[in-house]
N, C-alpha and C positions, 0 to 999 in steps of 0.2 A: 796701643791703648790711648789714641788721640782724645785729650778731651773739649778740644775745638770743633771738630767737624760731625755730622752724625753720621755714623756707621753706612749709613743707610739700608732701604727694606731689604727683606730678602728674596721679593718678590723681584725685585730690580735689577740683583744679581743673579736671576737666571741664565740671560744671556753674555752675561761674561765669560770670558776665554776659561780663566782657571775651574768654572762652575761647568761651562758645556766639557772638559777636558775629563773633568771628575766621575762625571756620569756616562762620558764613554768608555772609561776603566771598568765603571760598574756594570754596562751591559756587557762588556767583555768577561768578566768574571761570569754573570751570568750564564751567557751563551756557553762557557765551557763546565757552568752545572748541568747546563740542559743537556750537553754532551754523555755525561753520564748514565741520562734515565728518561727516556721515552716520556716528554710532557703529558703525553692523553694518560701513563699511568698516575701522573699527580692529582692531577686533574680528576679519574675516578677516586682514587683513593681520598682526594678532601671531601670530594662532593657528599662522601658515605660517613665523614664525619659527625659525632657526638654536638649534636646544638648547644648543649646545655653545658658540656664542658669548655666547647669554644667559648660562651657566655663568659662563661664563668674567669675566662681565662683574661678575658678584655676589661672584667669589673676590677679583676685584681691590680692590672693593668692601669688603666686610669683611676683607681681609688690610691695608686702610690702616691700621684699628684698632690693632694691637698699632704702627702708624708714629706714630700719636697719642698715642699711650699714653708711647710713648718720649721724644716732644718736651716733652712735661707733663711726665714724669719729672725731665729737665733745668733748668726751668722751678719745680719744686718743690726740687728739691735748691739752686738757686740762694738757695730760701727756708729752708734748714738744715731740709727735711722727708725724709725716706727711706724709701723703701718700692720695692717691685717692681714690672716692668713690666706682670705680669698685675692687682696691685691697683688701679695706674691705669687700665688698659685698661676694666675693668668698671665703676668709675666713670664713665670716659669713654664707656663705652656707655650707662649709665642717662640722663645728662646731657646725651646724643644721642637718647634714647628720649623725654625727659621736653621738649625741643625741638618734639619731630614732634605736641606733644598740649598743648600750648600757647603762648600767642603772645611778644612779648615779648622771644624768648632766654629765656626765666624757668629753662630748661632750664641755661644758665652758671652763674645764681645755686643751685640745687639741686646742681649738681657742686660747687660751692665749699662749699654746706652738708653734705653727706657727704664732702668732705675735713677739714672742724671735726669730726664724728663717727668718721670712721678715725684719723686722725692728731693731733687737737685742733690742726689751723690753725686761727684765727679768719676767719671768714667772709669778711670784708672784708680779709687777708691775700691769703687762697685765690682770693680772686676776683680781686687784681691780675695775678695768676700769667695767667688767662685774659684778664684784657686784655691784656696783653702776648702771648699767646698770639695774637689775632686780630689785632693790626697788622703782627706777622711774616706772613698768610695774607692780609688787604688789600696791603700792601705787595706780595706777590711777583703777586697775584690781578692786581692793576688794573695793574703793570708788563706784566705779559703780556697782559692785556686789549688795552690800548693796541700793543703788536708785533700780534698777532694780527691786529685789525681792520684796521691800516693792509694786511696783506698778504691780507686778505681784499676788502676794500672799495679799497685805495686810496688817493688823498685826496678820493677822492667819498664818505667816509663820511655813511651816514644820519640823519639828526636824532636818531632814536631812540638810535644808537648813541652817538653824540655826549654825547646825553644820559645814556645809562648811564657813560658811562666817565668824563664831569661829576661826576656821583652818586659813583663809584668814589674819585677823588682829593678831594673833598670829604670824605668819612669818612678818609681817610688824614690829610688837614689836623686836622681835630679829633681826631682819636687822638692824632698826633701832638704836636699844638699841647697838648692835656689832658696830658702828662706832664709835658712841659716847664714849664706855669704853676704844676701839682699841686707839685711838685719844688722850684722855686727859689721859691713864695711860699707854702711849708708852713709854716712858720710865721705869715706874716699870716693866712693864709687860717682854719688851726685857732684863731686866738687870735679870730678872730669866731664862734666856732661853738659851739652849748650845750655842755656838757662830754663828754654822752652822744655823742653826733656828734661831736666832737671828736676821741674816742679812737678810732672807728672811721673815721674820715679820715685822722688819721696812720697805721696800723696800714696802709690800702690805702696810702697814699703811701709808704711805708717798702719794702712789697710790688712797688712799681713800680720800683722805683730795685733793689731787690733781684734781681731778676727781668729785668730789662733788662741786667743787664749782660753785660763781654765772656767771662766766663767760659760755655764751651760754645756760645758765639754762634753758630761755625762750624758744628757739630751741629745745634744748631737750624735753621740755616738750610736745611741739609743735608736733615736730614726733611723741612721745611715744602717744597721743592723736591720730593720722594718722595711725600711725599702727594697734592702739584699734578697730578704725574705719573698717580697710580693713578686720579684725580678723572677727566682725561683718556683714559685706556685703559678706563674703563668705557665711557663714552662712544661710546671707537669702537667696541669691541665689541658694543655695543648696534648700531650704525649697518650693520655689518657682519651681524650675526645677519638683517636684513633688506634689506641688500642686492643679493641675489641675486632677490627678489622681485619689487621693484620697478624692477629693473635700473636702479640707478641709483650714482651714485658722488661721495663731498663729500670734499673737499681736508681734509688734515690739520689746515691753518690754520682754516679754517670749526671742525671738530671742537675743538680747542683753545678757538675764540673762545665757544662755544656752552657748553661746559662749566665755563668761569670764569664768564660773564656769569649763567650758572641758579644757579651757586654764590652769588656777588654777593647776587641775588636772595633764596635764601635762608637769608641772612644777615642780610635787614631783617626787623622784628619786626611785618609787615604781616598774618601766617596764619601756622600754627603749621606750622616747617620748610618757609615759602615753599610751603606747598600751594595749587595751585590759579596763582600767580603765574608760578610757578617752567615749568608744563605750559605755561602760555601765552606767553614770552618765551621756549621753546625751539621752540616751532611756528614763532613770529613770526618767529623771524629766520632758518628754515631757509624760510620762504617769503621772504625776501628776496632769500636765495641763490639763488632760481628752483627749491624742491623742490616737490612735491607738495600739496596739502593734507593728503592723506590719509593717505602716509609721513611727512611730517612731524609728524602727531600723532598718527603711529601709536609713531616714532621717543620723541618726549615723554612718552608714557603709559608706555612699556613701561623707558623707563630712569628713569620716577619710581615704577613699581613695585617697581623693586630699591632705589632711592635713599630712597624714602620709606615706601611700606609695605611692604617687605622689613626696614627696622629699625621700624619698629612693631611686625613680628611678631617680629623675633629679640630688640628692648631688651624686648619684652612678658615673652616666656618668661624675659628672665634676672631681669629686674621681681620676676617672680612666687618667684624663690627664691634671689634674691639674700641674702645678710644684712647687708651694707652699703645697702640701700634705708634 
């Protein structure tokens, strides 16, 4: 979280080793969904898709934006920064674009580096904002992960699930547990630390404590709920646009459980915006429930086209003529 040097684009970091390394993990995941399921069947199977729920699923989709935009705003003002719902929204979209194109998250660190360049927050301020920012959306993600599952599975849940919602409250622990030790041994902790690191350790710990508290708490949680919500209505409306295809029909709970757990996914810093991870844990556990092979990753392709390269092309375009990049 340097706040001397800029991050730089993520345009830039295409050809870096750790970015080209990322994305060939992800066509390898890939390559072994396609193993699965004869691509010309995906392939007909979206073509015969619902327009108007695909629509429908991409408004919901990018309408979460100005819902992010809003929860940041909160979250920033908590840190005595003020600016407007559209100035964050756009940041929040570069910082969502710059995500989907390299690994890492590096995408959080680059939106905290253009909030030091619109605003002159320090980097390492800006960026507490967004940690606090992701244990409000692990917190409510892996609460509802865990409802979901039980009413989907039961208590015969599967290893695998088992295991993701392991993973889920794991990262909730260390978020959690990192404020808490950040906070009450900021002073030990800064007084071992070079002086250069030092200042920008206090600056995020100051930004945690800032940012955390109970002022707009309500709101925030409020949003971070609205957006859980819009994450989900993509979802079914994707599921819906080809359900009349494949005559078939998945329980609200299923839909719900599938669209935290792809979220979950990517939000680890394994491929850049969970590409490639993200397709294959949503086939996987729609064949669990006893779907298809075929709607099932017909279902994963066509709701990570809106999800993933639907903001590649719309973070591209604002990319290209942004003046906050």
């Amino acid at each position: 979280m340097p706040d001397i040097e800029q991050p730089g684009s993520p345009i830039s970091k295409l050809t870096e080793p750790r970015t080209i390394i990322s994305f060939i993990i992800a066509i390898i995941l890939l390559y072994f969904l396609f193993l699965q399921v004869d691509l010309r069947i995906i392939i007909e199977v979206i073509k015969e898709a619902n327009l108007i729920y695909v629509a429908a699923a991409a408004c919901v989709y990018f309408g979460s934006l100005p819902v992010r935009g809003m929860r940041w705003k909160l979250l920033l003002d908590n840190v005595r920064v003020k600016t407007s719902v559209s100035d964050v929204s756009e940041i929040y979209l570069l910082g969502w674009f710059a995500n989907c194109l390299i690994p890492a998250k590096m995408g959080d660190v680059y939106r905290a580096y253009l909030a030091k360049k619109t605003w002159g927050l320090p980097i390492s301020k800006g960026y507490s904002t967004i940690y606090i920012e992701r244990i409000y959306d692990v917190l409510l993600l892996v609460f509802l992960m865990g409802i979901s599952s039980i009413l989907v599975f039961g208590m015969d849940i599967p290893p695998e699930i088992r295991f993701a919602l392991a993973a889920g409250f794991l990262i909730v622990s260390i978020l959690i547990t990192s404020i808490i030790v950040f906070s009450s041994g900021k002073t030990a902790i800064s007084n071992r630390l070079p002086s250069r690191i030092k200042q920008i350790f206090i600056r995020f710990t100051e930004g945690l404590q800032e940012s955390s508290g109970r002022k707009y708490m309500s709101l925030i949680i409020l949003f971070t709920v609205l957006m859980w919500a819009m994450e989900i209505a993509r979802l079914y409306f994707v599921v819906e646009s080809l359900s009349s295809i494949g005559n078939f029909s998945i329980s609200i709970s299923v839909i719900i459980f599938v669209a935290l757990s792809s979220s979950l996914l990517s939000a680890l810093p394994i491929t850049p915006g969970g590409l490639g991870a993200v397709e294959f844990a949503i086939m996987g556990i729609l064949l669990l429930v006893g779907l298809d092979s075929g709607i099932s990753a017909s279902i994963a392709i066509l709701d990570r086209a809106i999800s993933y390269w639907g903001l590649v092309i719309a973070g591209g375009v604002v990319y290209i003529f942004s003046k906050k990049k």
